[in-house]
N, C-alpha and C positions, 0 to 999 in steps of 0.2 A: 504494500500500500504506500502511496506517496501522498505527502501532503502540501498543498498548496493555499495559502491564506488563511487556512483552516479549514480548508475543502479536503476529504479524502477521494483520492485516485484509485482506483483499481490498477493493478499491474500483473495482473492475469497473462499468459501466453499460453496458449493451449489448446487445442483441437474438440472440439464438441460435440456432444452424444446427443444429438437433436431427434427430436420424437415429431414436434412439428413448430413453428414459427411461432403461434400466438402462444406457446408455450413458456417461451423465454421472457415475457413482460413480468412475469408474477420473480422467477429467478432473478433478474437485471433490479428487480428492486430492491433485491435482499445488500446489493453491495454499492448502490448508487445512491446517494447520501438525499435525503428526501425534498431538498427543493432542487435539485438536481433530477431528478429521476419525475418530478412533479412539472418540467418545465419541457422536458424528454417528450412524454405521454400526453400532454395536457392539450384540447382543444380550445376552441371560442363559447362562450355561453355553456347552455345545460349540454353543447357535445353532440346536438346529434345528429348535424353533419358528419363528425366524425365516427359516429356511430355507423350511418349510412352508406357511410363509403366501401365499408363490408359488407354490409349488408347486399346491397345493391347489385352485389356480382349473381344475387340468387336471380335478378330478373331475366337472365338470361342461361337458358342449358344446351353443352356439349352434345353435340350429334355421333355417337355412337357408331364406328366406322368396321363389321364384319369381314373377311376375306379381303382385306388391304393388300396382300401381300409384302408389306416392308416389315423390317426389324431395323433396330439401331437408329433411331431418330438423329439427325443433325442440330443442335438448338446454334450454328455460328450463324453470322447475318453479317452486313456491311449498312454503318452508320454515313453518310455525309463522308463519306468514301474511307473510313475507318472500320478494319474486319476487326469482327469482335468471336470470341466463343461463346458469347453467350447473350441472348437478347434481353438480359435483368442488368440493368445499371444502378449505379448508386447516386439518388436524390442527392442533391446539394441539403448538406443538412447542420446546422450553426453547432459554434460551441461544442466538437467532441469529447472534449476533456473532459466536459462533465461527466463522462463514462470510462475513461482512461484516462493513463497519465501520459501515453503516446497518440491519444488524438487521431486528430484526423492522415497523420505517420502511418498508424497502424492499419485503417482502412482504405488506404491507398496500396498498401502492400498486401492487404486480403484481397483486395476485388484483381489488382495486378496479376496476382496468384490462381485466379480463375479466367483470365483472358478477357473482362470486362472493364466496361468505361465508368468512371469515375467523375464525379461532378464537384469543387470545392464549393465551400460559400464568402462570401465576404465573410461574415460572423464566422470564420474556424477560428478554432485557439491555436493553430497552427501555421506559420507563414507559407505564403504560396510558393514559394520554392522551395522549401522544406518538405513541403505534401509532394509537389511532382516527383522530387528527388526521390522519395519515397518508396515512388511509382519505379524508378527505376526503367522510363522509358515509355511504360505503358501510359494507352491515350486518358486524358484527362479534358475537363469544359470545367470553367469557371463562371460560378453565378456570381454579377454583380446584384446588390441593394444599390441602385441609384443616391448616391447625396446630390446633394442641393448645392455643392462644390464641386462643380465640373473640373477641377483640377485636381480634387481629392478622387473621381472616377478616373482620370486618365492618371493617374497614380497607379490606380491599381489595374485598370487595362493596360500599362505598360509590362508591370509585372506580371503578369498572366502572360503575357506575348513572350516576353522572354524566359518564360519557365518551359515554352512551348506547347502550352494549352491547345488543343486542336477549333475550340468553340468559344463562343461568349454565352450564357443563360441572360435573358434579361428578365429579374421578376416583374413583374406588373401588379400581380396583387397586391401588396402589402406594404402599399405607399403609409396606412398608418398600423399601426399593431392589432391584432384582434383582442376582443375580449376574454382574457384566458384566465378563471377564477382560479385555476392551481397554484398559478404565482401570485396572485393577492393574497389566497391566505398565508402560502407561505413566504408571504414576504420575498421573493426570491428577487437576488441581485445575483448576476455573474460572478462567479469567485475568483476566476482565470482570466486573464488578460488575451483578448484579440488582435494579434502582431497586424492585422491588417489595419487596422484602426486608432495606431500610436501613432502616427504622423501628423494626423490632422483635427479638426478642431471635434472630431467625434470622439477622440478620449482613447484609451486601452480599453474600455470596457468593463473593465473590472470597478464594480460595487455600486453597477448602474442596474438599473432594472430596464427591463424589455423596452416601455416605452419610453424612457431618454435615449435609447439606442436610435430608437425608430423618428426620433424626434431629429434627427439630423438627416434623415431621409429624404430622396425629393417627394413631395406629392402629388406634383404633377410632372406624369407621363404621360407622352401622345407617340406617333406613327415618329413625328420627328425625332425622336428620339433613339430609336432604332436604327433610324437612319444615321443618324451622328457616328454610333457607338459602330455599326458596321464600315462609315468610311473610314473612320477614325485606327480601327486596328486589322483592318483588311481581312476577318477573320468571320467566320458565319456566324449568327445570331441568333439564337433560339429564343422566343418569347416564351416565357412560362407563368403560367397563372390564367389561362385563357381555356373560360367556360361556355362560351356560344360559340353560333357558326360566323355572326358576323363581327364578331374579336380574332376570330382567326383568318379570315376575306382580309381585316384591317391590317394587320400582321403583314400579312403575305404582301400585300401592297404596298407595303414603307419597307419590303425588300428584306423579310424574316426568313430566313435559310429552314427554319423548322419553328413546327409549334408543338408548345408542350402543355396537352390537358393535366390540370390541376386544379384543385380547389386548397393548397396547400396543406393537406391533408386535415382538413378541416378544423386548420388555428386560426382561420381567420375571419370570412363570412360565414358566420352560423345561420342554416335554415338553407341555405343553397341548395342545389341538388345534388346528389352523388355523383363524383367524378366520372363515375363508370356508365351511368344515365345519358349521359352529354355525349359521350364519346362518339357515339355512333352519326349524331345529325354534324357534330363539327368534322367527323371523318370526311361525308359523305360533300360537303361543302369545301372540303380541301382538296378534294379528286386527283391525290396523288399527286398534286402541283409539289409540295415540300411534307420532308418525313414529320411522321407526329412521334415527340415522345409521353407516356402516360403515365403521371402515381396518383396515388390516393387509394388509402385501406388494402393494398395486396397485401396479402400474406401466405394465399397459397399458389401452388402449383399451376391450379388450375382457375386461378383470379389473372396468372398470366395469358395462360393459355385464351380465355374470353376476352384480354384486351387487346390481344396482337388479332383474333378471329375480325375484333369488333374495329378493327381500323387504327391501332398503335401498330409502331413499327419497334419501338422500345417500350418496356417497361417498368419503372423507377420503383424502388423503397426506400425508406431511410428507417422507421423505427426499430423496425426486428434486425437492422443490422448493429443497430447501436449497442443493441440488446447483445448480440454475437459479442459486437467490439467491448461491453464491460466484461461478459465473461469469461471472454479468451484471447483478447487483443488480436493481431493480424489472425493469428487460425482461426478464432473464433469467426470473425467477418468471412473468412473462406469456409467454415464449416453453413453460414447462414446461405452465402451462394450456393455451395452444393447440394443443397438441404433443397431448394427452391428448384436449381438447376432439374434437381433426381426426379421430383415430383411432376414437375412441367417431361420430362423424358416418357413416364406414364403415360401421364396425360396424352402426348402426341401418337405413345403407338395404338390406345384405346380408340383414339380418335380415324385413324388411319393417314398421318399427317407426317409423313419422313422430314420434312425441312421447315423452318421458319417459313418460305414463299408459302410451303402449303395451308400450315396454319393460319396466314392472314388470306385465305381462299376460303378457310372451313363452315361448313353454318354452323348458324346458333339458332336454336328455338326460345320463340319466349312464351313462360305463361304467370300471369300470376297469380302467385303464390302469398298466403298468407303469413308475416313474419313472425 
């Protein structure tokens, strides 16, 4: 265990006996110090966006594939011209330390370790050259938080460029902070300091709470903005946080290389719809002009499998890997991939779906069902 401020770190390294995904939240609490672990888990309001976002994958069922004839499914694919092994990438997701004492380090060397793309965020406790290095090569995208300090973003879109990030993420949601009761009650300030965020007039971060973070954020974002950030580092731009068909038309038009369905896994607008809802009419309005990537509430196998059917070409998690990263730092984050990977491999031979191309061909039945 490491301590910092008086926060305790996990310093776990170990390889994980995983039974299933939603398994490890109840585990990840026992050693994740509890406004940390409250800030990890925590949604907007009563939650039940975030509640929905799993729920949601029931609206739609896998078609059941007899006499296929394939064995050995393929799960590799090609992102924005990046081969990956595996169509699960890892959510840009703030502040890892709060789960480890190696960070977002460690989870760049788990997902490396399984052939998968990695997302930083502004908010790591870990410098972005630190994280790529990490990677040891393997491809990485960086999500900006826009500030309101066009010079404090071209700060850190220079260091992303020189770390050789292959992408930009640009969030769009979360120009102001959601309403997250976890961190009220527990009073919860960052304990660890944000290397990305010493520089400039947003602070280290450390013994801030969520919204002085978010208070130095721009709040307004438009199409121009996209556009800046894309001439600016010559580098694709994925817009993330985009819940309709005509947020993603917008996107694509101010010259968005990809879009990425989110509902920020439901921290931010509460009562919204389930990420997994959406997905389908913003698919069908994107018509394969630029790739879509998708999170919100996955945890199984086959929550990937109906996102990539339903028109995702990637599909993102961040909190069950967090969960991996406290309880086994780098292997644990690659026990979480493999855990997902095996599952989804099922999934595709039941289905009769040899390759990722077939998968995003597969149908899906819908009925509904009472929750």
């Amino acid at each position: 265990m490491t301590v910092v401020n008086g926060y305790e770190q996990s310093d776990a390294e170990k390889k994980l006996n995983i039974l299933n995904l939603p398994s490890l939240a109840d585990e990840a609490k026992k050693i994740i110090p509890t406004g940390g672990y409250g800030y990890i888990v925590g949604g907007s309001e009563d939650e039940w966006t975030l509640a929905e976002n799993t729920k949601a994958f029931n609206h739609a069922q896998i078609v059941h594939k007899a006499l296929s004839n394939i064995d050995s499914p393929d799960l590799s694919t090609n992102f924005l011209g990046i081969d990956l092994k595996t169509p699960i990438m890892m959510a840009p997701t703030a502040a890892q330390g709060l789960a480890h004492s190696q960070g977002e380090k460690d989870t760049a060397r788990g997902v490396a370790a399984v052939g998968g793309l990695m997302a930083q965020s502004t908010y790591s406790s870990t410098s972005i050259a630190d994280t790529a290095a990490a990677g040891n090569g393997a491809p990485q995208l960086f999500q900006l938080y826009m500030s309101k300090d066009w010079d404090f973003n071209k700060s850190l879109l220079d260091e992303a460029k020189k770390a050789g990030v292959k992408g930009i993420i640009l969030t769009v949601d979360a120009t102001v902070d959601g309403y997250r009761e976890e961190d009220i009650i527990n009073n919860f300030q960052f304990p660890i300091p944000m290397p990305n965020l010493e520089k400039y007039s947003a602070g280290d971060g450390k013994g801030k709470g969520i919204g002085e973070i978010y208070a130095s954020a721009a709040q307004k974002i438009s199409e121009d903005d996209v556009r800046r950030i894309a001439e600016y580092t010559d580098l694709p731009v994925i817009v993330k946080g985009v819940q309709s068909p005509e947020d993603a038309l917008r996107a694509i038009g101010a010259g968005a290389a990809a879009i990425y369905v989110s509902n920020h896994g439901g921290r931010q607008l509460n009562g919204g719809p389930a990420s997994f809802d959406v997905l389908p009419a913003i698919a069908k309005a994107v018509n394969k002009r630029v790739p879509i990537i998708f999170d919100s509430g996955v945890r199984r196998g086959s929550h990937a499998f109906k996102a990539l059917a339903a028109g995702a070409d990637l599909v993102a998690f961040g909190r069950p890997v967090i969960y991996g990263l406290a309880l086994g730092g780098a292997e644990g984050v690659q026990s979480v991939f493999e855990q997902i990977d095996h599952e989804l491999e099922i999934i595709m031979q039941l289905a009769g779906t040899k390759t990722i191309a077939d998968v995003k061909h597969a149908p899906l039945t819908h009925f509904n069902y009472a929750d």
